[in-house]
C-alpha positions as CSV (number, residue, x, y, z in Angstrom):
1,X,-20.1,-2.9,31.9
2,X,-18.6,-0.3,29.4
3,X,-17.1,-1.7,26.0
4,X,-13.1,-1.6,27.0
5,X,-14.0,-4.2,29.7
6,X,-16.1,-6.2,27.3
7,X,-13.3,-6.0,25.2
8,X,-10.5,-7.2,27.7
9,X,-12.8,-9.8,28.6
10,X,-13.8,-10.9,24.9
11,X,-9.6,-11.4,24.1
12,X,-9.3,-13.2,27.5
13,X,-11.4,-15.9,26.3
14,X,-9.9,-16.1,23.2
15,X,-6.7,-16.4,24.7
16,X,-7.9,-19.4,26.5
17,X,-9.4,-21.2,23.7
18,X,-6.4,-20.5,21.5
19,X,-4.4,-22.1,24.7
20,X,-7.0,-25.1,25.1
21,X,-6.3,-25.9,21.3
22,X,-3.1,-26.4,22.0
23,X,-1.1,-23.3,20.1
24,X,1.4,-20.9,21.9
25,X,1.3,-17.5,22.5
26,X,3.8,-15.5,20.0
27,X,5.1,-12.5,20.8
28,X,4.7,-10.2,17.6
29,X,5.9,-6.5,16.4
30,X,4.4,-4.5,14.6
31,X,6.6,-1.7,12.9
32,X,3.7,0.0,10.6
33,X,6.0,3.8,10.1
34,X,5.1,6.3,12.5
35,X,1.9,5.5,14.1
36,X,0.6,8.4,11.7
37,X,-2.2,7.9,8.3
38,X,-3.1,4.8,5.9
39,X,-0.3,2.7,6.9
40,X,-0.5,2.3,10.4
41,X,-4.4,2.1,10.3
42,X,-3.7,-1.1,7.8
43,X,-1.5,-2.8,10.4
44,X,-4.1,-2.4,12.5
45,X,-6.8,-5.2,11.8
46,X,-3.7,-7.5,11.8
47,X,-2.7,-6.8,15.4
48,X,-6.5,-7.3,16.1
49,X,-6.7,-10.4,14.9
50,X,-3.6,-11.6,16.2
51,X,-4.8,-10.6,19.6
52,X,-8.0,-12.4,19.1
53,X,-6.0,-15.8,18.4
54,X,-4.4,-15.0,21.4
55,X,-0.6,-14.3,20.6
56,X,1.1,-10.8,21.9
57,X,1.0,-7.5,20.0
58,X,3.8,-4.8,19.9
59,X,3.8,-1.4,18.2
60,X,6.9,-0.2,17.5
61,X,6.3,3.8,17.5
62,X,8.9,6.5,18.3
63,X,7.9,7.9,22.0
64,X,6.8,11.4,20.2
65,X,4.3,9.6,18.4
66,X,2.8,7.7,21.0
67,X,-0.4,10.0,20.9
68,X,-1.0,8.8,17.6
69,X,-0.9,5.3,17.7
70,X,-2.7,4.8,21.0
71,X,-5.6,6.9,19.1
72,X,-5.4,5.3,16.2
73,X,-5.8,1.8,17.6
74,X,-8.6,2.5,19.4
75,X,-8.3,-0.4,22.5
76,X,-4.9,1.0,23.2
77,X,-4.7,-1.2,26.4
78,X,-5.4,-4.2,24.8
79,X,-1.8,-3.5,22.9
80,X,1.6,-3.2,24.6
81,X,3.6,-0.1,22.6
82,X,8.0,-0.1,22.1
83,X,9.0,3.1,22.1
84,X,12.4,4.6,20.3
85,X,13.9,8.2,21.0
86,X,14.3,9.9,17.6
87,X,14.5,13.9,19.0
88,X,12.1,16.1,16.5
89,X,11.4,13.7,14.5
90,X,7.5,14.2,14.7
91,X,7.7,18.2,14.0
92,X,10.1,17.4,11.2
93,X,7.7,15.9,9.3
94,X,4.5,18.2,10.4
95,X,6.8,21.1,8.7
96,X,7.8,19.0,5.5
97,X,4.5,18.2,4.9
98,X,3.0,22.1,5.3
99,X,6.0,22.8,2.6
100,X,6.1,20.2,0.2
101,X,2.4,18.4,0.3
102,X,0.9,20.7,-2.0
103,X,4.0,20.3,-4.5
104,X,4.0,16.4,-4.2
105,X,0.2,16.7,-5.1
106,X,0.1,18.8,-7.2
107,X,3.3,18.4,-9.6
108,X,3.1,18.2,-13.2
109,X,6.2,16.2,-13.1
110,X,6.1,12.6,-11.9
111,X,9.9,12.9,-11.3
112,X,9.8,16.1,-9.1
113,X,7.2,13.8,-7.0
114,X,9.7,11.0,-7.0
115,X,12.2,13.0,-6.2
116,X,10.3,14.9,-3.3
117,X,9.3,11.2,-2.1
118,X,13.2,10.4,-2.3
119,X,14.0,13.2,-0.1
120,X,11.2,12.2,2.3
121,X,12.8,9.0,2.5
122,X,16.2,9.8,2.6
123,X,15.9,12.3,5.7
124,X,13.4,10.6,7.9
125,X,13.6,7.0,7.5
126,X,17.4,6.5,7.5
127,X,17.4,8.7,10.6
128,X,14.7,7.2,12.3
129,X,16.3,3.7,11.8
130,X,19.8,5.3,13.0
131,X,18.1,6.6,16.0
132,X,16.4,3.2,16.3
133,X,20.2,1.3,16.1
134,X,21.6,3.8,18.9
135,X,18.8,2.9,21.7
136,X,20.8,-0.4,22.5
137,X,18.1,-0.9,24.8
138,X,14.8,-0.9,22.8
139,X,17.5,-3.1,20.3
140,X,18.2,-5.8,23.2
141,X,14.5,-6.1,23.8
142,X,13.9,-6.6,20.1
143,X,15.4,-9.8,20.4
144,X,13.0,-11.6,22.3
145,X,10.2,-11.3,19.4
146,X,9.1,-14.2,17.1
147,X,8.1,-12.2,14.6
148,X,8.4,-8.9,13.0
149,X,5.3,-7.5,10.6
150,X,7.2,-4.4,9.0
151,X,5.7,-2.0,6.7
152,X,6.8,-2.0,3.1
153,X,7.9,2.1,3.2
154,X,9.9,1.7,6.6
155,X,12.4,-1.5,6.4
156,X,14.2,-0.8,9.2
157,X,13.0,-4.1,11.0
158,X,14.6,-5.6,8.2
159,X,18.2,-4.4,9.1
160,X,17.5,-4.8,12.9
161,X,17.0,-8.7,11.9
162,X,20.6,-8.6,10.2
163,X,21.7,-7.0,12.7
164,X,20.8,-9.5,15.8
165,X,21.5,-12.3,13.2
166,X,25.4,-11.5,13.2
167,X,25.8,-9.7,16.5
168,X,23.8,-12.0,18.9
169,X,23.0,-14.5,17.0
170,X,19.6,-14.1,16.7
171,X,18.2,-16.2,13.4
172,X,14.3,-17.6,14.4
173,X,12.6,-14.1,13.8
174,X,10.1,-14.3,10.5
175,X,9.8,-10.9,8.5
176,X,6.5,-10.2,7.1
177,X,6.1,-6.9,4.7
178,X,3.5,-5.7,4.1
179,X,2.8,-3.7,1.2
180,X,-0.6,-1.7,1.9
181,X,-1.0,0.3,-1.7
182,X,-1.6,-1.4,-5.2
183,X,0.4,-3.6,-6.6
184,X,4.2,-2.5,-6.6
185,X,7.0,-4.5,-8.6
186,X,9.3,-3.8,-6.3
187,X,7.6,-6.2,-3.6
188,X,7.5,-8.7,-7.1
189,X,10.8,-8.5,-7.8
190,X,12.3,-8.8,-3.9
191,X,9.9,-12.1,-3.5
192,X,10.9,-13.5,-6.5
193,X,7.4,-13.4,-8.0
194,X,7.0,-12.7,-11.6
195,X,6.5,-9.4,-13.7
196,X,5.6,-9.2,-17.0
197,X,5.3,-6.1,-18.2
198,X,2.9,-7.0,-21.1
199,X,0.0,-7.3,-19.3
200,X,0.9,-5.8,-15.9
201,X,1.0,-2.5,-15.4
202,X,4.1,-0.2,-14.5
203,X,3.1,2.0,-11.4
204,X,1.8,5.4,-12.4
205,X,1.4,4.6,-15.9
206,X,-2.0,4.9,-15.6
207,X,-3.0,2.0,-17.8
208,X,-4.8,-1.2,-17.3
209,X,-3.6,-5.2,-17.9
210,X,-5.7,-4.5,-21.4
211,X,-3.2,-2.8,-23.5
212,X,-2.2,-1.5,-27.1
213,X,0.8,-2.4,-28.6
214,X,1.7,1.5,-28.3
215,X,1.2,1.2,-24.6
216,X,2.8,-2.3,-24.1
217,X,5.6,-1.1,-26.1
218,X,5.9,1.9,-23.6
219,X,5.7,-0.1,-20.6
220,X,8.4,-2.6,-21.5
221,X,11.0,0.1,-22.4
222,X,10.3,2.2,-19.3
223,X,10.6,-1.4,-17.1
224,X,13.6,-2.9,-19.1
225,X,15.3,1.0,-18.8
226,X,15.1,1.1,-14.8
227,X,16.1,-2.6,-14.7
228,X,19.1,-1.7,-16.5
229,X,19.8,1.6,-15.0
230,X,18.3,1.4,-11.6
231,X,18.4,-2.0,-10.8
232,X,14.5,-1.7,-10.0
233,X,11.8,-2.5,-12.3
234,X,10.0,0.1,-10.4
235,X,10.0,3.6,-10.7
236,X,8.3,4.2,-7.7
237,X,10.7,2.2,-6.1
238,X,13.7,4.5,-6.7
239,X,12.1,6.8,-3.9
240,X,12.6,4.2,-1.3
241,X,15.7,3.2,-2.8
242,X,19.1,5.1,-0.9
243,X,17.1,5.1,2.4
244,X,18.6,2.6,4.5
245,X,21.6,0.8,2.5
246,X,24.0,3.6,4.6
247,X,23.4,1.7,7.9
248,X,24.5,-1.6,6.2
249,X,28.1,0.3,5.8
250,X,27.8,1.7,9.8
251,X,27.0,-1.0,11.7
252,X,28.7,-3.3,9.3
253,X,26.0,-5.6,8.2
254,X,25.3,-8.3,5.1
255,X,26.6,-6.4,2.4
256,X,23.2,-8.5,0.7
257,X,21.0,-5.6,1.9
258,X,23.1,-3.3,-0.3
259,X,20.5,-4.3,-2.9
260,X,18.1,-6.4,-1.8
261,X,16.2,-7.5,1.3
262,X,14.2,-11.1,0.1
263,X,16.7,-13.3,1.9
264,X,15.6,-12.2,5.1
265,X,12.0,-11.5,4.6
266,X,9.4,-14.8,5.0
267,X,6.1,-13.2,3.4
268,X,5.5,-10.2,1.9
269,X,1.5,-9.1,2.2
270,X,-0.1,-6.8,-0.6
271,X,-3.6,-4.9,0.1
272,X,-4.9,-6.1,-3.3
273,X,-7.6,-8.6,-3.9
274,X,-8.5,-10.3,-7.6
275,X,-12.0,-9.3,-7.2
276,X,-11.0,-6.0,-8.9
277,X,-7.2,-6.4,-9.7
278,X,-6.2,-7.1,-12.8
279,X,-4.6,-11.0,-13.3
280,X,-1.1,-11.6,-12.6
281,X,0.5,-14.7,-11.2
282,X,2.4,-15.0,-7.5
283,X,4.8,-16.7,-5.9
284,X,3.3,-18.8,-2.9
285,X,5.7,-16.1,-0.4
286,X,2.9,-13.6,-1.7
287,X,-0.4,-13.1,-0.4
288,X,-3.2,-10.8,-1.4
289,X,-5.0,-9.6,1.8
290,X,-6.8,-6.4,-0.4
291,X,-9.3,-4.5,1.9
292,X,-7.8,-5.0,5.4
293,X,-9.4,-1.9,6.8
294,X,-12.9,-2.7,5.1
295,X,-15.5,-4.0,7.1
296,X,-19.2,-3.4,8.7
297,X,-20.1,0.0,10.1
298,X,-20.2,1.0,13.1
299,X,-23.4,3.4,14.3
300,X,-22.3,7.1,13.6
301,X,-22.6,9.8,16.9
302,X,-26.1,11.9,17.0
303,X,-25.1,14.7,15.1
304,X,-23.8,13.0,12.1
305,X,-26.7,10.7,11.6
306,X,-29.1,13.6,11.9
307,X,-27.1,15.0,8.7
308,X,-27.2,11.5,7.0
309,X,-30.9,11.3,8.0
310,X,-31.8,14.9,6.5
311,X,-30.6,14.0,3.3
312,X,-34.0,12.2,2.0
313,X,-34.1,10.4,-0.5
314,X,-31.4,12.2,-2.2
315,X,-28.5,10.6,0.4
316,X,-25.4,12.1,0.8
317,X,-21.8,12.2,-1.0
318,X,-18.7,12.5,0.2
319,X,-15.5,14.3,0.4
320,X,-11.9,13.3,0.9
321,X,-8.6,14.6,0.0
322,X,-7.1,12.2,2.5
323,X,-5.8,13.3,6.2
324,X,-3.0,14.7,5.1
325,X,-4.2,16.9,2.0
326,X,-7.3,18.2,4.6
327,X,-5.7,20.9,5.1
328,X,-6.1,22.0,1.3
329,X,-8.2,25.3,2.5
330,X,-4.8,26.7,3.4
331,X,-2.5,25.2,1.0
332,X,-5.0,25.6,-2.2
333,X,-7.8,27.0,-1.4
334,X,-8.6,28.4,-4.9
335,X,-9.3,24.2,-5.3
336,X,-11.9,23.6,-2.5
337,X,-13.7,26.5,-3.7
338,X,-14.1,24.6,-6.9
339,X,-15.3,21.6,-4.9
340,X,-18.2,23.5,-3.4
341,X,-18.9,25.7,-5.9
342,X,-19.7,22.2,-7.9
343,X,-21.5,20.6,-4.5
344,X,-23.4,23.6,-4.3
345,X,-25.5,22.7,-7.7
346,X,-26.3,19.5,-6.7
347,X,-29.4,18.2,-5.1
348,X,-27.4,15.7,-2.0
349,X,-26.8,16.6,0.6
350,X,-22.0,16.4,1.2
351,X,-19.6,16.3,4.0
352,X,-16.4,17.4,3.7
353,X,-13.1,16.2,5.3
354,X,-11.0,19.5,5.8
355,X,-9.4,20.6,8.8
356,X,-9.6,24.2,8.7
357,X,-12.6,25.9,7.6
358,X,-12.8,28.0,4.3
359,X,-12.9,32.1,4.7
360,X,-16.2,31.8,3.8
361,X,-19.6,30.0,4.4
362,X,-20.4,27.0,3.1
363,X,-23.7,26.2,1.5
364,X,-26.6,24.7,3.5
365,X,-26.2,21.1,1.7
366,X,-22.6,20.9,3.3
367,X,-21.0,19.8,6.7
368,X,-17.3,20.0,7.4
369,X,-15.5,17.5,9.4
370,X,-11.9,17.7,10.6
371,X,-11.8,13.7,10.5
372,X,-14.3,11.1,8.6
373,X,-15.1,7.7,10.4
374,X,-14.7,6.5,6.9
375,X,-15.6,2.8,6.8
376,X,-18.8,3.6,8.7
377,X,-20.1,6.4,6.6
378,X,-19.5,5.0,3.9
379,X,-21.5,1.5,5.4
380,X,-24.7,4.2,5.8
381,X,-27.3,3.5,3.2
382,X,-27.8,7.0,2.9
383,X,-24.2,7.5,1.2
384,X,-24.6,7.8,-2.6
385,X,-20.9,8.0,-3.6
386,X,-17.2,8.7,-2.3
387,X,-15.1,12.0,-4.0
388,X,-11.5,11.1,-2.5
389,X,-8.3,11.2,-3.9
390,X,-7.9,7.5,-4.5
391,X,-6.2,6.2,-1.6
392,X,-5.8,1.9,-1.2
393,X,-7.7,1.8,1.9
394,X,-10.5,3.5,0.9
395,X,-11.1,2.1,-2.2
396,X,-11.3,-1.1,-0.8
397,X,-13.3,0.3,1.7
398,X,-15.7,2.0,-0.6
399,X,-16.1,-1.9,-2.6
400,X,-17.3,-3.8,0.2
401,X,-19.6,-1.1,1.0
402,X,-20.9,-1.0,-2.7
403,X,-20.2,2.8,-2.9
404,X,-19.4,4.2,-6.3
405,X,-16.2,6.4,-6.7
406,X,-15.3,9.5,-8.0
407,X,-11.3,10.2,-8.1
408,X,-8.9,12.2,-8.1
409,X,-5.6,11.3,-7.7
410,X,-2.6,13.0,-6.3
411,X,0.5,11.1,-5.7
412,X,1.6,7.7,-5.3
413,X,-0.3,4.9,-6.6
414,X,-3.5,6.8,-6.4
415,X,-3.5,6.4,-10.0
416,X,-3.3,3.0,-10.4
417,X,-6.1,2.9,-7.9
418,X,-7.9,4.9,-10.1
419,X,-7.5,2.4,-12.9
420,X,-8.9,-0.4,-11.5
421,X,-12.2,1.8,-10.1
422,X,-12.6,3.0,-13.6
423,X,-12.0,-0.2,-15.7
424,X,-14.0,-2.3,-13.1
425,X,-16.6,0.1,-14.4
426,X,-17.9,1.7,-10.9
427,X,-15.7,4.9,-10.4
428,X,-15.1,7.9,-12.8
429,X,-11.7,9.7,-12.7
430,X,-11.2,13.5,-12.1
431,X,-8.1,14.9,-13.9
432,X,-6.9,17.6,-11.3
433,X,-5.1,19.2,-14.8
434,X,-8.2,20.2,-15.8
435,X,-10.2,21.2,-12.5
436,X,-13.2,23.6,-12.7
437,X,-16.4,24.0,-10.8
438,X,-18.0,22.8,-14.1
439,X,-15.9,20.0,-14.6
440,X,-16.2,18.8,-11.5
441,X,-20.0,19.1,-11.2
442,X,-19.9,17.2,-14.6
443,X,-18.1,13.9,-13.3
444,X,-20.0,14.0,-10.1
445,X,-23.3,14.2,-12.0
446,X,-22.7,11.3,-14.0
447,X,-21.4,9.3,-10.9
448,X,-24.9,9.9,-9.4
449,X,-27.2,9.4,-12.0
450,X,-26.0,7.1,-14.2
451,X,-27.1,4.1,-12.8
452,X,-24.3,1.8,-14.3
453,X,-22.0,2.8,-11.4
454,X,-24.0,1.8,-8.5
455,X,-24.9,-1.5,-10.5
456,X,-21.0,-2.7,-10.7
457,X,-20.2,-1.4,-7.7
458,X,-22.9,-4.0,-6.5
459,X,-22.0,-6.7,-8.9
460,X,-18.1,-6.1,-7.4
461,X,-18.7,-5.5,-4.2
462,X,-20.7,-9.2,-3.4
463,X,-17.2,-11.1,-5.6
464,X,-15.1,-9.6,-3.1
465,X,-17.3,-9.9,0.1
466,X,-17.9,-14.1,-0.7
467,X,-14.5,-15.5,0.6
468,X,-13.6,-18.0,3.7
469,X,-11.8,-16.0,5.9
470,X,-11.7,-12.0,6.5
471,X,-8.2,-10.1,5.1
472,X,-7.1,-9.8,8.9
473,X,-7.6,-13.5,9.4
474,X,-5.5,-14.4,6.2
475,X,-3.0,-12.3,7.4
476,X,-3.0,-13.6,11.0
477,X,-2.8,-16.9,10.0
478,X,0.0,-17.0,7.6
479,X,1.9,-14.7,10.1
480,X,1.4,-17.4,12.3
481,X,2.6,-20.3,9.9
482,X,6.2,-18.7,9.6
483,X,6.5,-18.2,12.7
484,X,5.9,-21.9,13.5
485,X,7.5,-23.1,10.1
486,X,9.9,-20.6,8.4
487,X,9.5,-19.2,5.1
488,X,12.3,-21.3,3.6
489,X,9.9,-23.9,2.1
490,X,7.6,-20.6,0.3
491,X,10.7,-19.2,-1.4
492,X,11.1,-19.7,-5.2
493,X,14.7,-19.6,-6.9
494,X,14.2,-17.1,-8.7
495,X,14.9,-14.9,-5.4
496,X,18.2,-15.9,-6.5
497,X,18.2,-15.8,-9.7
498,X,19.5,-12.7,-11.7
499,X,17.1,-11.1,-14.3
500,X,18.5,-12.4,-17.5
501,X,18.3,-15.8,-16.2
502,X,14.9,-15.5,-15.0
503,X,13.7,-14.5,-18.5
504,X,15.9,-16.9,-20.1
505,X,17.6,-14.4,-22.0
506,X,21.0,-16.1,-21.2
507,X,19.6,-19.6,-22.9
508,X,17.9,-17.3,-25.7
509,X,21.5,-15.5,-25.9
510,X,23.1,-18.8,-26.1
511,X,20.3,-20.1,-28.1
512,X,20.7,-17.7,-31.1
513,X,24.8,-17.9,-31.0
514,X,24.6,-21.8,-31.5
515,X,22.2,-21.1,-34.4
516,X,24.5,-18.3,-35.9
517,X,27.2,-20.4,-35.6
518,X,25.7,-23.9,-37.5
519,X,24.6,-21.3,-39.8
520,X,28.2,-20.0,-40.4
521,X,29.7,-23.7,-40.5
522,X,27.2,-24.7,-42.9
523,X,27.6,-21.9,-44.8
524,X,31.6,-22.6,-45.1
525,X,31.1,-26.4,-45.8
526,X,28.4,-25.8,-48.9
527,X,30.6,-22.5,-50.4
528,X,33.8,-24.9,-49.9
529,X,31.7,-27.9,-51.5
530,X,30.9,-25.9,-54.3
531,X,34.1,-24.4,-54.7
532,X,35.6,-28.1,-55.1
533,X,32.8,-28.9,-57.7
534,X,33.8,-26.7,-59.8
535,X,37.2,-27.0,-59.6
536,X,36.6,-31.0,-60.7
């Protein structure tokens, strides 16, 4: 009996016990971008374990990437897949990222990568959504759904759910987001949750909750300027923001979701977990579910565990830009020289993600893969540590497997995840400013032999492995409580409420007039008391 028929059979039963316990069958979809890198593969676990307690899995994908997602899932029959017409949209994006990827890595400015991420944004996702609003039929079958688990980069379910609220009157589908890199404000500030920039940290600011008054003095002016002038506390934010309001104007929806989206959103997930993230509270519409692609590892094929094997006692390390910076022997190849030159000098054995080979031959010590099985290599206790770029998933990934880090980040919030790795005390950063094959050797050296790294990583890695129910399972279930309850009864006021009045700077406003004002009438009363003394 092959494994896709144990499979089938395995959610059959689970179906039927789900049924025997007396809960129904939801029908769920699952909108996770494009079927394409990090933030489909988080989705992932959560359709699995939906599956498993026996309610009905969607992808929404458009039909040209279809390939993707039905590799990506892995039991693609297990899943049923909605499929959108959006005409080149899939070579669109292959050709924006083989011209801009290396400039969005590699810029010196974190505007010109905000920008760049704006444009992204701006040309894909509002097109895709239009493209999404003219197939009337996909939209007509997207009314029969209970619930909608959207990713945090692609809201167009969000404006589909305003859209069959006014037009068919269509009110009873929950909204999850879910938010799959570290920590963002923006998801704070749309749930109502609060952010205080004295001990949390602005995105890309690269500093922990632990800060100077310097650096708490620079955080607070950068968050109260884009409050003021962007509306956003985030900067990272102002990428995404300009993507999708034009629909609202089109197709003549709340003019709410000109700003904001929290009144029709239930939950709103973030891929964080306390075990390594730095203190902050949250609103009870906010759940960490940090590490949703982590898990045990599966058995590697023949020819990779030979390699692993061959390593001794040495092990192996390895090497990760990322699926969509592998192709950095093309785009910079001057860089992954530096990488091998520093491999070369060391006495493990590496493997290196890159999907075209360099012009030259690489060292004995070194495979090359086009694609890493990740979770599982990094689950083989040959693997001594993890180079990568500093992606969410795989810094989770690299915690419950107890693997030390070595980063370098790019774009995005790969700095923040670099933070946390390096003040939780078992990852060491790489500044790709300063890149040499000396350098580099230097910061992996120290990874592997100072033993400090490998002992956190331990220490961290058994807090965030002892908890009662798996990040899928959180997920599932609280997916599964708004769709049977609503959201209304999770939402705080202050989803409502407009900065100022959150931070009580209206009262405090109010609060120092009343004071200058007694002041001033005392003031006039003793001058005019004295003034009558001496007259008498």
């Amino acid at each position: 009996m092959n494994f896709a028929l144990n499979r089938r059979i395995a959610m059959s039963i689970a179906f039927l016990l789900f049924s025997l316990r007396g809960g129904e069958a939801a029908n769920i979809l699952i909108s996770a971008v494009f079927a394409d890198g990090s933030h489909f593969l988080t989705c992932i676990p959560i359709a699995k374990s939906l599956l498993q307690r026996g309610h009905n899995v969607t992808f929404l994908v458009p039909e040209s990437f279809l390939p993707n997602a039905r590799n990506l899932v892995a039991d693609p029959d297990l899943f049923h897949f909605e499929l959108f017409r959006s005409a080149g949209l899939k070579e669109n994006i292959t050709t924006y990222y083989r011209d801009h990827l290396g400039d969005l890595g590699f810029s010196e400015s974190k505007w010109n990568e905000i920008n760049l991420m704006r444009e992204f944004f701006t040309s894909f996702y509002h097109a895709a959504c239009e493209d999404l609003f003219e197939d009337h039929e996909v939209l007509g079958r997207l009314r029969e759904y209970d619930g909608y688990v959207i990713d945090v980069t692609w809201l167009c379910g969000v404006y589909v759910k305003a859209y069959l609220a006014k037009y068919t009157d269509t009110k009873n589908i929950s909204v999850t987001i879910v938010a799959p890199m570290a920590p963002l404000p923006y998801i704070f500030e749309e749930a109502g949750s609060p952010f205080m920039p004295s001990y949390q940290p602005l995105p890309a600011s690269k500093l922990s909750s632990s800060m100077s008054f310097s650096e708490r003095f620079k955080n607070t002016m950068i968050y109260l300027i884009c409050v003021l002038l962007f509306d956003t506390p985030d900067p990272m934010a102002l990428a995404m923001s300009g993507a999708m309001p034009g629909l609202v104007k089109k197709y003549d929806l709340d003019p709410y979701l000109r700003r904001r989206i929290g009144k029709y959103v239930d939950l709103y997930f973030i891929n964080s977990d306390f075990s390594v993230e730095f203190p902050f509270p949250l609103m009870p519409n906010v759940i960490p579910v940090g590490g949703l692609t982590s898990g045990p590892a599966k058995p590697l094929d023949k020819d990779l565990e030979e390699f692993m094997q061959s390593s001794g006692d040495h092990g192996v390390v390895l090497y990760s830009l990322g699926s969509y910076y592998a192709s950095i022997t093309l785009s910079r190849p001057h860089i992954i020289k530096m990488f091998v030159d520093a491999f070369s000098r060391i006495p493990q054995k590496v493997i290196l993600h890159l999907k075209e080979p360099p012009s030259y031959e690489l060292p004995n010590n070194m495979m090359m893969l086009p694609w890493l099985p990740l979770n599982d290599l990094l689950g083989h206790p040959k693997t001594r540590a993890l180079l990568y770029h500093g992606g969410n998933n795989g810094f989770y990934e690299a915690l419950y497997h107890a693997v030390p880090l070595i980063l370098m980040p790019l774009a995005g919030d790969q700095d923040d995840v670099a933070v946390r790795a390096v003040s939780g005390g078992f990852g060491i950063g790489i500044d790709k400013r300063r890149l040499s094959s000396e350098y580099i050797y230097e910061q992996v050296n120290e990874a592997l032999t100072n033993p400090k790294y490998q002992n956190n990583a331990n220490r961290l890695s058994a807090i965030f492995r002892d908890r009662p129910m798996s990040p899928a399972d959180t997920a599932a279930f609280w997916i599964e409580h708004v769709i049977e309850h609503g959201g209304d009864h999770l939402r705080p006021s202050t989803q409502i409420m407009s900065f100022f009045q959150i931070y009580s700077l209206d009262v405090a406003a109010v609060t120092v007039m009343c004071i200058s004002l007694c002041y001033l009438v005392v003031g006039y009363c003793f001058r005019k008391r004295k003034e009558k003394t001496k007259k008498e």
